[in-house]
C-alpha positions in Angstrom: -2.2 13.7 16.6 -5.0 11.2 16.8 -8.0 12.1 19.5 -6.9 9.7 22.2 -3.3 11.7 22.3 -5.2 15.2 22.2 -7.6 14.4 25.3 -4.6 13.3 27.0 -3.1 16.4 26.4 -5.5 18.8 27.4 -5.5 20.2 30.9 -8.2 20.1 33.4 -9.0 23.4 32.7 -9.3 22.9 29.3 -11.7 20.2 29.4 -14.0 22.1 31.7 -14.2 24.9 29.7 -14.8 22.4 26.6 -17.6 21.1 28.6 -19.5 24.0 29.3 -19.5 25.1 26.1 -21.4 21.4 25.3 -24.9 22.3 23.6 -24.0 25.8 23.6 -23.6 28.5 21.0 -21.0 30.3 22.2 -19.6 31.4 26.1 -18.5 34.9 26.9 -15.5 34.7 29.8 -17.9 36.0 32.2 -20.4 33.3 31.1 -17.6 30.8 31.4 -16.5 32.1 35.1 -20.4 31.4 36.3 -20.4 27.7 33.9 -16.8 26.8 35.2 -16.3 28.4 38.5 -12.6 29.3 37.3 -11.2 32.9 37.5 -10.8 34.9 34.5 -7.4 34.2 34.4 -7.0 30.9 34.7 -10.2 31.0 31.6 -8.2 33.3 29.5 -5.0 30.7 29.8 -6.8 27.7 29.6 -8.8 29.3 26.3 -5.7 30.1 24.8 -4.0 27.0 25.3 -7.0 24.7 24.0 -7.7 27.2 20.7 -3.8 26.4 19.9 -4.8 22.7 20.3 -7.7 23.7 17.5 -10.6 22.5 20.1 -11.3 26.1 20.8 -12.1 29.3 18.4 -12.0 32.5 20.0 -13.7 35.9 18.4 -12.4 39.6 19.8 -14.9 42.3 19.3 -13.1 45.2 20.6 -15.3 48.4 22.2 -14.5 52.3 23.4 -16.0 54.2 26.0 -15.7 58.2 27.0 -15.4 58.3 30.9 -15.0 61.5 33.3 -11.8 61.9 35.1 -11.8 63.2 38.7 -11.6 66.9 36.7 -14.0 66.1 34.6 -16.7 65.4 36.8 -15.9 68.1 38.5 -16.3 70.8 36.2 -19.8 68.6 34.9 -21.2 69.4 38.0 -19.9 72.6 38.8 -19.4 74.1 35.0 -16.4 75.0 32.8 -13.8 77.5 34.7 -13.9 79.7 31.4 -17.5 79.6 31.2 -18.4 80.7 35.0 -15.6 83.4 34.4 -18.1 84.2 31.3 -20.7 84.8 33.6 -19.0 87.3 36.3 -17.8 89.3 33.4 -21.6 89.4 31.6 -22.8 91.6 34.9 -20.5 94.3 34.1 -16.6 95.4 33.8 -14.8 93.4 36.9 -11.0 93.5 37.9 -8.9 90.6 37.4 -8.5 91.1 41.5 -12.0 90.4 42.2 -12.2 87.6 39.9 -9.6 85.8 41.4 -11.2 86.2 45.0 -14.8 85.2 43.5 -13.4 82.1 41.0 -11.4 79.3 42.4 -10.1 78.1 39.0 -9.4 81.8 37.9 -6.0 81.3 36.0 -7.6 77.9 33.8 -10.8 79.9 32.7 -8.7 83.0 31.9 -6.3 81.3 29.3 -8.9 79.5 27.9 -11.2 82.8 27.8 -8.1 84.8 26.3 -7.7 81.6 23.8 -11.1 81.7 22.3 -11.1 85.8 22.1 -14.3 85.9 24.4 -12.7 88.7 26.5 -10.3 91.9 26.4 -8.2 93.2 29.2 -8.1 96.7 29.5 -6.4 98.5 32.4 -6.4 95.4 34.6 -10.2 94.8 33.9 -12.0 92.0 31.9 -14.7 93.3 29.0 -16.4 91.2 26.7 -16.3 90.3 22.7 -18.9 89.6 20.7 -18.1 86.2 20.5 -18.0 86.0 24.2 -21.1 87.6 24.4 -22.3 85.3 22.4 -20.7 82.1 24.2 -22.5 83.0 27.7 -25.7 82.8 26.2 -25.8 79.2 24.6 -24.0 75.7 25.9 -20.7 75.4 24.8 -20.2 71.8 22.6 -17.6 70.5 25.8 -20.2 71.1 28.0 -22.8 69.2 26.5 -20.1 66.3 26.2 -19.5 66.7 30.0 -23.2 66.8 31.2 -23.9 63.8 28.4 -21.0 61.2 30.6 -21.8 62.5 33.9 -25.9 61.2 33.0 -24.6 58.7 30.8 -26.7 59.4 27.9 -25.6 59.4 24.7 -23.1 61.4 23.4 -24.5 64.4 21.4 -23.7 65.1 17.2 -20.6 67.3 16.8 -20.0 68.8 14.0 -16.2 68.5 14.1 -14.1 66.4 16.9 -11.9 69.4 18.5 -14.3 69.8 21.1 -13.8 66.0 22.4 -10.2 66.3 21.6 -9.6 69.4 23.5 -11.7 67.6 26.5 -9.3 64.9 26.1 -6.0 67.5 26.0 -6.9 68.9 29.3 -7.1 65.2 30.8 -11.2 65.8 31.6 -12.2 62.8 29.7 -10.5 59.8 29.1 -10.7 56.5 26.4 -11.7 53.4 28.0 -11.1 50.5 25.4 -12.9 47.2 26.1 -12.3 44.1 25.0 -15.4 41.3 24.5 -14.5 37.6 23.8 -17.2 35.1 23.1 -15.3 31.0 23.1 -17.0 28.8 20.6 -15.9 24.8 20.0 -14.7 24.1 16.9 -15.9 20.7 14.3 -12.1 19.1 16.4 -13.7 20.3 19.8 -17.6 19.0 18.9 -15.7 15.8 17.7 -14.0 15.1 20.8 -16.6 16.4 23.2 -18.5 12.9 23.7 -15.0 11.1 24.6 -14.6 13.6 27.2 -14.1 12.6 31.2 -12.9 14.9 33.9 -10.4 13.6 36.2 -8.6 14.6 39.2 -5.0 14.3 37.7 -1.2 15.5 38.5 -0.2 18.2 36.2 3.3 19.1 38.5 5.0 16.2 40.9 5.2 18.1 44.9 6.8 16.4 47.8 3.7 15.5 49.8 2.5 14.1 46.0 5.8 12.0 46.2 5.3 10.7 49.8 1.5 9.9 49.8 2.3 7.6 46.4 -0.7 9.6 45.3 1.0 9.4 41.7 -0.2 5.5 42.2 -3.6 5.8 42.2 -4.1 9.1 39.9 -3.7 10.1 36.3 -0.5 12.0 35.6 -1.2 14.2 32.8 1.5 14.0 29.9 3.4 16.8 29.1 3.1 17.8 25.5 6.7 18.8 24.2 5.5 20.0 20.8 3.2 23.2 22.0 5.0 26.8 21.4 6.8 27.8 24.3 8.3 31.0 25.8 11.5 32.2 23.9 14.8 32.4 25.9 17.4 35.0 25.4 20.5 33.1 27.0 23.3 35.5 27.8 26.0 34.8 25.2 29.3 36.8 23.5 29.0 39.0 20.8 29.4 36.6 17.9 33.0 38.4 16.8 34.2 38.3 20.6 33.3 34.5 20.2 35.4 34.1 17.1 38.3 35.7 18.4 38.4 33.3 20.8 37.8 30.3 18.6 40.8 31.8 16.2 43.2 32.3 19.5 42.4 28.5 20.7 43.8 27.9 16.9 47.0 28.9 17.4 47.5 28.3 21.0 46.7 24.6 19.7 49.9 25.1 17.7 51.9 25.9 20.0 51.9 29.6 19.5 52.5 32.0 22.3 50.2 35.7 22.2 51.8 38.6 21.6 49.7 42.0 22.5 50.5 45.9 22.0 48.9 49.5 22.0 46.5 50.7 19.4 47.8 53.7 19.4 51.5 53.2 18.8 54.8 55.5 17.2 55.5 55.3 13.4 58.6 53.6 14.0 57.2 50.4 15.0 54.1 50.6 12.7 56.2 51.6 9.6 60.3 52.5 10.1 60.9 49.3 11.9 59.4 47.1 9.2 61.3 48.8 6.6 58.8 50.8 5.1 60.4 54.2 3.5 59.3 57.6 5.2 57.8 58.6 2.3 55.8 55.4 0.9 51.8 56.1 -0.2 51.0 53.8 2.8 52.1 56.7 5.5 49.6 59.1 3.3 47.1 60.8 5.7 44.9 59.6 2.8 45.6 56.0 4.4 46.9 56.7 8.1 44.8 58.2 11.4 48.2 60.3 12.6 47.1 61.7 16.2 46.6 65.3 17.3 46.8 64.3 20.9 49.3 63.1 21.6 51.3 64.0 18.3 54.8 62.5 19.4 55.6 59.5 21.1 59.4 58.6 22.5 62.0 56.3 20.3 63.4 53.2 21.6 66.9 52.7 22.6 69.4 54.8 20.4 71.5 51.3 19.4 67.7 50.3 17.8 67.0 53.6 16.0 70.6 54.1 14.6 70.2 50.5 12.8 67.0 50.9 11.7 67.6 54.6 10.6 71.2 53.5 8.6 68.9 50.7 7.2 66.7 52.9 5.7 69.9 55.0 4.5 72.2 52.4 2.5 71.1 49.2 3.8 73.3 48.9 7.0 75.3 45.6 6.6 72.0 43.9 5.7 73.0 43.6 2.2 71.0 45.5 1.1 71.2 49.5 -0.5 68.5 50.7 1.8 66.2 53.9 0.4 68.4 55.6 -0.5 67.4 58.9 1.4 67.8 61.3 5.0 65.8 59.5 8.1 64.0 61.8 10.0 63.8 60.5 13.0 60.8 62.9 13.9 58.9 61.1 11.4 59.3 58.3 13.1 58.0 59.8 16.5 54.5 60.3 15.2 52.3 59.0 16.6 49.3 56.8 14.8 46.7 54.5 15.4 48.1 50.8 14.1 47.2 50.6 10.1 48.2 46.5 10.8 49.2 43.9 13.8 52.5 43.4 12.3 53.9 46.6 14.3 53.5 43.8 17.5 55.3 41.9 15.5 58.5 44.1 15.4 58.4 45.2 19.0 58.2 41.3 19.7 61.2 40.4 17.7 63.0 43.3 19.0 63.0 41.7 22.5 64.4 38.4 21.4 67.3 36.8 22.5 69.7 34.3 20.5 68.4 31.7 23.5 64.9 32.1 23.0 64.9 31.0 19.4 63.0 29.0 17.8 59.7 30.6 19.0 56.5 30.9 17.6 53.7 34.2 18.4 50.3 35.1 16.9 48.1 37.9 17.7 44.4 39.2 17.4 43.6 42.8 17.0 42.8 45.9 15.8 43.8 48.0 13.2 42.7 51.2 12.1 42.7 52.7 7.8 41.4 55.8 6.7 38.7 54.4 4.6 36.3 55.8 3.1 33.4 54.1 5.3 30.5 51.6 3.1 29.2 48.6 2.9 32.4 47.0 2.1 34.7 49.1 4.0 35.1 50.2 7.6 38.0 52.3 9.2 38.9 49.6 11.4 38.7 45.7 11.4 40.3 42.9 13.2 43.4 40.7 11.6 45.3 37.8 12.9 49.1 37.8 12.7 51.4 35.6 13.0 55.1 35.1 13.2 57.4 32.0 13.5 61.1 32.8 14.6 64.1 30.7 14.1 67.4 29.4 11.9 65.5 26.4 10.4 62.3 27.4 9.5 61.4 27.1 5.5 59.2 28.5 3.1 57.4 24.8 2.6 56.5 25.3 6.7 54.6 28.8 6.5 52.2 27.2 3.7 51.5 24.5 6.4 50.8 26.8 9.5 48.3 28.8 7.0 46.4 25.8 5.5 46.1 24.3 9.0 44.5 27.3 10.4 42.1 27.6 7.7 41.3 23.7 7.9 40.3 24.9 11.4 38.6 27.4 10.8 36.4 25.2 7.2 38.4 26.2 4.3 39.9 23.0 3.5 41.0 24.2 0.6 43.5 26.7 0.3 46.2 28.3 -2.2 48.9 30.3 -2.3 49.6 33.0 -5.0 52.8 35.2 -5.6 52.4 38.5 -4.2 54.4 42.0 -2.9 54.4 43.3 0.2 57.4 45.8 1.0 58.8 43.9 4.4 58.6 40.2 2.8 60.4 38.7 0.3 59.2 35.8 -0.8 55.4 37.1 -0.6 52.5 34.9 -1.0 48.5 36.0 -1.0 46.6 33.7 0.6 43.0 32.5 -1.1 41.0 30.2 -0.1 37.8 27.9 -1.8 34.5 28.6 -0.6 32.2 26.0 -1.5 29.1 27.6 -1.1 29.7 30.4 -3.5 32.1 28.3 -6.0 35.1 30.2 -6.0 38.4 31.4 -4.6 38.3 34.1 -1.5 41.7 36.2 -0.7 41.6 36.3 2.8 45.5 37.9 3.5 48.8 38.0 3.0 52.0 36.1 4.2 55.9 35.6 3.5 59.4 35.9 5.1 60.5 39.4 6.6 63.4 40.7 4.5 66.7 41.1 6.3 66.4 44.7 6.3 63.9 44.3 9.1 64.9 41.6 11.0 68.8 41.9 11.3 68.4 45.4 13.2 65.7 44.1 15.2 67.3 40.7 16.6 70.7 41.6 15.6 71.6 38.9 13.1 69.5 37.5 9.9 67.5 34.4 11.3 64.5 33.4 8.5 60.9 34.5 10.4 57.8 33.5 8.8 55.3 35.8 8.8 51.3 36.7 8.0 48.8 38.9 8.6 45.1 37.2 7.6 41.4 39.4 7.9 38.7 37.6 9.0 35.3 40.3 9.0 34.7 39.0 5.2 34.3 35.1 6.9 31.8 36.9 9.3 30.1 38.3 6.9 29.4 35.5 5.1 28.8 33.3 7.9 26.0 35.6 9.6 24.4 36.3 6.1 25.4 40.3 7.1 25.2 42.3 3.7 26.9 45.7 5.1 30.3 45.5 6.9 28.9 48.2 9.2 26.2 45.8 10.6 28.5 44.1 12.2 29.6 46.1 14.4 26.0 47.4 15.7 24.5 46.8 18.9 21.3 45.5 17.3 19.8 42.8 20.2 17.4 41.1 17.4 20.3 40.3 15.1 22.5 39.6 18.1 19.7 37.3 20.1 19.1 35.3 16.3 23.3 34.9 15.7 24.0 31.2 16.0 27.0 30.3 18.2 30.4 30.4 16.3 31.2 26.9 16.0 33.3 27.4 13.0 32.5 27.9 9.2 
C-alpha cells in the first residue's frame, strides 16, 4: 500500500490522533482526550485501528493497587473485631453473654480469636493465652495494612504475604489492576505526517446524507476491505448431518425411494430373515448389543416365520439344503440393537407385491457392534444400503449403481473384488482409489441376496441387488480427524472450523 492509499484509508479519528502526536514524544489516552477532544473510547478504537495500519505503536505498562472495601474501611477506622474482643477480655474473665451485648461483630472476632489460639473458653467464659496476651499489646501485621490504605501511605514490609492474603480472604481489601498506555508514531506515521489534511468526510451513507447530495460536495472515505475483521460463526449442520444429506440427494437422483426402520429391532429381521444361522459368530454377544429391556419383541405373520424357519431347516423349496438344524423361534424374538441397515432391507422386501416390481430403495442409518471402542473403532457408525428389486436386473448393473455413487461422492475410481458375505451370492468388496494417499480404500460390501432370503420374503426368486457401504472413514479423512471418536464430539472449535460438505 503506497502513502496516498494509506491516508485515504485512515479515519478521521485516526488522523487527529496522528496529529497530536506531531512533535511529540509520546501521548498517554488522557493526554490524547485533552489534544483531541475525543472520548476515551473512541481514542482507544481509533489507536487500535491506526497501530494495525503500522502509523501507530502502542506500549502497556500494566500497574496494581490495594484498595479498602466498604468492610475494610470499616474495621480501619473502628479496629479488627478479634482485636477489640482482645481488649474486653485483657480487663478480666467475661461471659460470652456480655461480649455479645458490648461487641457488635462478636461472632467474626470470636472465630478468628479461637483460630489464632489467643483465647480459651472455659464454662461459658473467655480467658486469655499467652499468645493472646501477647497480641493485645502490639499491632497486629493486618492492621498496619489497614491503617496504611485508609492514609494511603505506603504499604509496610511483611515478612510473609498471609497477612495481605487473609485481608484479601475476608473481602477487606481488594486488587485494583491498572492499565497505562502511552501512543507513539512510528518511522510509517512520521513519514506520512506532513501529507496529512483533516477533512470533514462521509464514513456511513444516511438518508438526509442522500437527500441533501451532501456526498457531492464531500470526501467519502474508502472502505478498506483488506483490514482484520470480526469473525462470524454462521449457524450450520453438523458436518455428518450435512453428509447424510448429500449421500440421500445421491440416490434420490437415481431414482431410489427411502426406506427407514427401528434401531432397536427383533433378531429375525436383523439375522433369521437374511438367512443367517441361529448359531453363526455374528449373533455372539461378543459382536451383538441383545437388550435387557425389552428382551423379546413379537414375530411377524406365522405364513413369514414358518418359511423363513423351514429355510433355515432344509432349505424350503429354495433349492437349497438350509442349516441343517432346529429353529428356535425364541431366538428369533430377541430383541437387539441393528448390527447393519440391511434388516430394513428385509422388512422392505417382505412388503412387496408382484405389481410393485421393478423398484429401487436406499437407506441411511445406524447401526450398532460391540466393539471394543478406539481410535479406529466405535460401537456404532452410519452405512448406506441399498437394494434394487426386480426380474431383469444383472450383476453388470449393481457395479454401475456403486461406481456412480462414488463418482458422486469423488472416487472416480472404483473396483470390485470377490468377497463372502452369508446372504449374497455373488459377493463383491467394494474399494475405491484415493488419490491423495495413493492407494486403494475398502469402503463396503455388495452382491445379489441368495434365494434363501428372498423367495420367503416376496414369495418367489426375483434377482435383488444389494449393498451395504460405511462412510465415517471418508469423514475422517476429509476433516483431517485422527480418532474416530472425535467425530462424534460436540467440540464448537472443530465444528465452527469444519468446511461445508461439498463432496470429497
Amino acid at each position: 500500500m503506497n502513502d496516498k492509499e494509506l491516508l485515504n484509508r485512515l479515519h478521521t479519528h485516526e488522523k487527529r490522533i496522528l496529529k497530536a502526536l506531531e512533535g511529540k514524544k509520546s501521548l498517554t489516552i488522557q493526554e490524547l482526550e485533552h489534544e483531541t477532544g475525543l472520548n476515551k473510547d473512541s481514542i482507544e478504537k481509533a489507536s487500535l485501528w491506526a497501530k494495525v495500519k503500522g502509523v501507530l505503536k502502542i506500549d502497556e505498562e500494566t500497574s496494581e493497587t490495594l484498595e479498602l472495601t466498604k468492610e475494610g474501611e470499616e474495621y480501619a477506622e473502628h479496629g479488627l473485631p478479634e482485636k477489640n474482643l482482645l481488649k474486653l477480655v485483657e480487663d478480666g474473665e467475661i461471659s460470652i453473654l456480655e461480649l455479645k451485648k458490648k461487641l457488635k461483630k462478636f461472632d467474626i472476632g470470636l472465630v478468628w480469636v479461637k483460630k489464632n489460639n489467643w483465647v480459651v473458653i472455659k464454662k461459658g467464659q473467655l480467658e486469655l493465652t499467652s499468645k493472646g496476651s501477647k497480641a493485645t499489646k502490639e499491632q497486629l501485621p493486618e492492621e498496619k495494612i489497614l491503617i496504611s490504605l485508609k492514609n494511603h501511605e505506603q504499604m509496610p514490609k511483611l515478612s510473609d504475604r498471609s497477612s495481605l492474603e487473609n485481608l484479601e480472604k475476608r473481602g477487606l481489601i481488594k486488587r485494583k489492576v491498572k492499565k497505562k498506555r502511552e501512543i507513539f508514531l512510528t518511522d510509517l506515521g512520521k513519514k506520512i505526517l506532513p501529507k496529512l489534511v483533516i477533512k470533514d468526510e462521509i464514513g456511513q451513507l444516511t438518508t438526509e446524507i442522500l437527500k441533501e447530495k451532501l456526498w457531492k460536495t464531500q470526501l467519502i472515505r474508502p472502505y478498506d476491505v483488506t483490514l482484520p475483521s470480526t469473525k462470524i460463526n454462521p449457524g450450520k449442520k453438523h458436518y455428518i448431518t450435512q453428509i447424510i444429506e448429500y449421500i440421500r440427494g445421491i440416490w434420490t437422483d437415481m431414482g431410489f425411494k427411502e426406506m427407514t426402520g427401528p434401531l432397536l429391532d427383533i433378531s429375525f429381521w436383523n439375522f433369521d430373515s437374511l438367512f443367517q444361522p441361529q448359531d453363526h459368530p455374528a449373533r455372539d454377544l461378543a459382536d451383538t448389543f441383545y437388550m435387557k429391556i425389552p428382551e423379546k419383541g413379537k414375530l411377524p405373520d406365522n405364513q413369514l416365520v414358518e418359511k423363513v424357519k423351514l429355510t433355515h431347516e432344509n432349505g424350503w423349496d429354495t433349492g437349497s439344503l438350509g442349516w441343517q438344524y432346529k429353529w428356535n423361534p425364541e431366538f428369533a424374538r430377541r430383541c437387539v440393537l441393528r448390527t447393519h441397515t440391511t434388516s430394513l432391507s428385509a422388512r422392505t422386501i417382505a412388503k412387496l407385491k408382484s405389481e410393485d416390481l421393478p423398484v429401487k430403495y436406499f437407506a441411511v442409518g445406524r447401526c450398532f457392534r460391540n466393539e471394543t471402542l478406539d481410535w479406529k473403532h466405535l460401537a456404532e457408525f452410519y452405512q448406506t444400503e441399498g437394494i434394487v428389486v426386480g426380474e431383469d436386473v444383472t450383476f453388470r448393473q449393481l457395479q454401475g449403481y456403486l461406481r456412480r455413487f462414488f463418482e458422486k461422492m469423488g472416487f472416480p475410481k472404483t473396483r470390485f473384488r470377490p468377497g463372502y458375505f452369508p446372504y449374497t451370492e455373488m459377493s463383491l468388496e467394494v474399494e475405491v482409489w484415493h488419490p491423495a494417499h495413493k492407494q486403494w480404500m475398502e469402503l463396503g460390501g455388495s452382491g445379489i441376496f441368495r434365494p434363501e432370503v428372498v423367495k420367503p420374503l416376496l414369495g418367489k426368486d426375483v434377482p435383488v441387488l444389494a449393498w451395504g457401504l460405511g462412510f465415517d472413514r471418508i469423514i475422517m479423512d476429509k476433516y483431517k480427524v485422527d480418532d474416530i471418536r472425535k467425530l462424534y464430539l460436540s467440540d464448537l472449535k472443530q465444528l465452527r472450523e469444519a468446511q461445508m460438505w461439498l463432496g470429497v
